[in-house]
N, C-alpha and C positions, 0 to 999 in steps of 0.2 A: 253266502250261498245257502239255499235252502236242503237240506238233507231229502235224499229221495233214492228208490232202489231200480236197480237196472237191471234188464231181466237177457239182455244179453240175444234180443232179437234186432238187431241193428238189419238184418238182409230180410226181414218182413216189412211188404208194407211202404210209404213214403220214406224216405227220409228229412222233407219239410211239407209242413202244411201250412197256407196263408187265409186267414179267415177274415172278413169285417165283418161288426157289429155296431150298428147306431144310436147314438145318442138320443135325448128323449126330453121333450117337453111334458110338463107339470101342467094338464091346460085346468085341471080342477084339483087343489090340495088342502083338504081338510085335515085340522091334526085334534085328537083327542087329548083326550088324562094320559097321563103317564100311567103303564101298566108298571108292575109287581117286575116284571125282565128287566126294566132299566128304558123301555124304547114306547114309542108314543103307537096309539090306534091312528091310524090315518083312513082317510076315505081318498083314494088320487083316482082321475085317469090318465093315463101314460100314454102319449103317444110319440113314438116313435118316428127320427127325421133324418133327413139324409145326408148327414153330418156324418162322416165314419171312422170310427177306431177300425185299424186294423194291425194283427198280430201275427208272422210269422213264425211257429215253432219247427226250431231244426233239430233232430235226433243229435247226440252229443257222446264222445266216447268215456268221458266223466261223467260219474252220478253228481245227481244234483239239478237244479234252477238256477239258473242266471239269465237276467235283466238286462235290457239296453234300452233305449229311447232313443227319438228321434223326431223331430215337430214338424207336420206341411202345412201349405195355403197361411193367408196371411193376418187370422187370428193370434192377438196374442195368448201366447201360449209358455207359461213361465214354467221349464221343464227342471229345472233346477229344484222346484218342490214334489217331485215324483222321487219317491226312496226305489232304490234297486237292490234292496235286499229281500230277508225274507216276509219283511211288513207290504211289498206290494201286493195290491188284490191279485194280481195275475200270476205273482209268485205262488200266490197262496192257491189259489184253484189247481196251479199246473199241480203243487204237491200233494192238495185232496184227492185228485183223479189217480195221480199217481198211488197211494195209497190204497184204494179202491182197485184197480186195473192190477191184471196178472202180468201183464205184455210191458210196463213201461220200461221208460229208460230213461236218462240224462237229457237234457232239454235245455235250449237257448231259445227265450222268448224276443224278440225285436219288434218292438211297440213302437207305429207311425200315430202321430200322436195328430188328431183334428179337429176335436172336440173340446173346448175351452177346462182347462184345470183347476180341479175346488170349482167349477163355475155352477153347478146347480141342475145340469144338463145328465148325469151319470156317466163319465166318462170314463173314472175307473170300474166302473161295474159293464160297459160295453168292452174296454178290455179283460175281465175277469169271463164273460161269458164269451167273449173271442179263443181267450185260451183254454177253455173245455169242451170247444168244439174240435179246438185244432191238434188238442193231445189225445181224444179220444178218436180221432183218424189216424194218429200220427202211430198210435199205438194198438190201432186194430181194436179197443177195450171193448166195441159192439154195445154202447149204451144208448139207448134213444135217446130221444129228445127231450122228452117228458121227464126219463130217468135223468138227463142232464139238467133240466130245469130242477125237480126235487133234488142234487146235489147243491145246486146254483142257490138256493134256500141259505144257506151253511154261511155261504158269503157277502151277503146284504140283501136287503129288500129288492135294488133295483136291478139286481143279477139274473134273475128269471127273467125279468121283462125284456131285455137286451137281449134274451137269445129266442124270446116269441116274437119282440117287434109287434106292426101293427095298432092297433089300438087296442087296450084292454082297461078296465076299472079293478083298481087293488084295491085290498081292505086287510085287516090285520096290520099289519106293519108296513102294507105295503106288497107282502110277501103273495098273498091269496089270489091270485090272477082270474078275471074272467076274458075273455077275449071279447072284443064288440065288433059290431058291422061299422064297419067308414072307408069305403072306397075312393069317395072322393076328394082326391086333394085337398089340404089347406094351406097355404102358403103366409112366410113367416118371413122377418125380418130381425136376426139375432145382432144383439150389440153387447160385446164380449169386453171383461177389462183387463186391466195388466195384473191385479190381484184376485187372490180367492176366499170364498172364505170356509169356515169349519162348519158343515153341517153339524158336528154336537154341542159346537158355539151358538148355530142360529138357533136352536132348539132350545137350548139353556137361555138364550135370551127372550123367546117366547114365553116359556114357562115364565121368566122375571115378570115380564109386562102385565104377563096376564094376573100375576098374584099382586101387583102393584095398583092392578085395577078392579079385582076381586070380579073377576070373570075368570074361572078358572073350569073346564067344560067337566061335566060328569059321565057323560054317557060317551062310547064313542060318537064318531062322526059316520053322517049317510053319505051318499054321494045323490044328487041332482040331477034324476033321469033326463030331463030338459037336456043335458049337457050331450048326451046321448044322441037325444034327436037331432040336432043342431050339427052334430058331425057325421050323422048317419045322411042327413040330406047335403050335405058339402056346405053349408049356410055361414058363411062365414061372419055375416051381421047380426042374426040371429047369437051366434054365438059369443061372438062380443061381449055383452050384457050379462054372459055368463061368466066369463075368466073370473077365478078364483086361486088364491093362494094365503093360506093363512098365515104361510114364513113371510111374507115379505114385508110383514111389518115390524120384522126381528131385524128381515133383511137389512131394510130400511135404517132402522136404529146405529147397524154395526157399520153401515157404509151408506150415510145421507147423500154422497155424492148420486147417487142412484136415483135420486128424487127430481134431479135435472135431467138424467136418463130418460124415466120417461115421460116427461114432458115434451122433451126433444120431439120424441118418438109421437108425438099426439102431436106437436105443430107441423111434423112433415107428414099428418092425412092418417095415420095409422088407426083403424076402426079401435082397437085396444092395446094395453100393452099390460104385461105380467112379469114377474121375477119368474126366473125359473127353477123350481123346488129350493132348494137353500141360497139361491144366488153365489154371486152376483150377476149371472148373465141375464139379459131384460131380453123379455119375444114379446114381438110388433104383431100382431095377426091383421091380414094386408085380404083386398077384397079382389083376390086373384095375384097370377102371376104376373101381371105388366105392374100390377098397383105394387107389387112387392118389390121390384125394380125402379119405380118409382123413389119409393119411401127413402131407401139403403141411400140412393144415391142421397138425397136431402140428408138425412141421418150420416153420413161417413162425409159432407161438405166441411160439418164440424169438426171434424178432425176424430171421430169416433169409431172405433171398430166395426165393422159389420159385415152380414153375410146372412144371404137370402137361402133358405131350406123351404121343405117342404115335406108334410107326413100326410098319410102313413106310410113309414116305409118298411120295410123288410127285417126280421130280425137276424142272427147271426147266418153267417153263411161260408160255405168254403170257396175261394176263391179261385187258388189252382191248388194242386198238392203237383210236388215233384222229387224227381230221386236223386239228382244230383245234388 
């Protein structure tokens, strides 16, 4: 149980609030030098897909955090590696807010889990930005969004972005958000596995490759206005040509099966295909919705996971609040 104070307003206010927040493709991920913090300069842009964590927090008449899980749709989804202690991101946000907030109180977090685990999509940081929407309702605390984005800072790179959604280009860590114009659909084709892996593994094995090849970057990374335009006009071929990811050659290393993946995913028609930020999950980028219908069904013949999305979508949101 994570420690937290109660302020003894249980008849203000909701007593539950239900948020989603969406997961997020890598469509561009550039990784720098290791800075002086311990964490890499990245150049991403993030785009946001309609894949949804969602997190009920209920008012509790114990102080404290506690966890539950709970896995939908027919992604594997191996929930047995989600801690429900005070190491979850969602633990960890409910208690920063809490901290922060004059109004909280004891809290039960109930995580629907649909976003692939350790899969490279951010799905604990779409529950981390789910549960700082949902306690700062739940709690009246009156922080924007902005102000919930600068806490969301605290708890990883990909925690801001999950509660802006959309399309945006990071830099820094990740953390530096700009938001970008892309109204237009892209549609995608994920193929998800039974395992996941450690984003400070695939990083660490980056770093390896790269000092074993003496290509090791000095400056950080830019991002590729091209990749911009290309989503700004919905161009789904155009953008192809661009898919970039620097992890996946880490990826690659630490899980070779992934290398059949996407081939798979290129013989059943897929304009491109990409690991997604630390993998293992591979996105198909498909030239339209029928083509992405298409693709899954070829792609899942083989006996492989999958599941058609589509961004830009929405970032966090409340879904209902209610009192009973």
């Amino acid at each position: 149980m994570v420690a937290g104070r109660t302020a003894g307003l249980h008849g203000i206010g909701p007593r539950a609030v239900r948020v989603k927040a969406p997961g997020k493709i890598n469509v561009s991920l550039r990784v720098g030098p290791l800075r002086e913090d311990g964490y890499h300069s990245v150049a991403s842009v993030y785009l946001a897909v309609s894949l949804y964590e969602e997190v009920t927090a209920r008012v509790t008449e114990d102080a404290g955090v506690t966890v539950t899980v709970n896995g939908q749709g027919s992604l594997n989804l191996p929930l047995d590696q989600i801690p429900l202690d005070a190491s979850n991101l969602a633990a960890r946000a409910a208690t920063l807010l809490a901290d922060l907030s004059e109004t909280s109180t004891g809290v039960h977090l109930d995580i629907t889990k649909r976003v692939p685990v350790a899969g490279g999509m951010g799905g604990g940081s779409a529950d981390a930005a789910a549960t700082l929407l949902a306690c700062d309702a739940l709690w009246n605390s009156g922080f924007s969004r902005d102000e919930l984005a600068k806490i969301a800072v605290d708890l990883g790179a990909d925690v801001p972005f999950a509660l802006v959604g959309g399309t945006a280009v990071g830099l820094g860590v990740g953390d530096q958000l700009t938001p970008a114009i892309s109204k237009t659909p892209l549609h995608w084709v994920l193929v998800t596995s039974a395992f996941g892996l450690s984003t400070p593994d695939v990083y660490r094995t980056l770093d390896d490759l790269r000092t074993a090849g003496g290509n090791e970057p000095l400056e950080p990374p830019e991002m590729d206005p091209k990749i911009l335009g290309a989503m700004r006009a919905g161009d789904a071929r155009g953008l192809a040509d661009l898919l970039h990811n620097d992890l996946q050659l880490a990826a690659l290393e630490l899980a070779p099966e992934l290398k059949d993946v996407l081939q798979t995913g290129v013989d059943a028609g897929a304009l491109a295909g990409i690991v997604s930020g630390s993998g293992p999950t591979v996105a198909f980028l498909a030239d339209g919705a029928d083509h992405a219908v298409e693709i899954e069904a070829l792609i899942a013949s083989t006996g492989l996971q999958t599941a058609v999305v589509h961004g830009p979508a929405h970032g966090a949101r409340i879904v209902t609040d209610f009192v009973a």
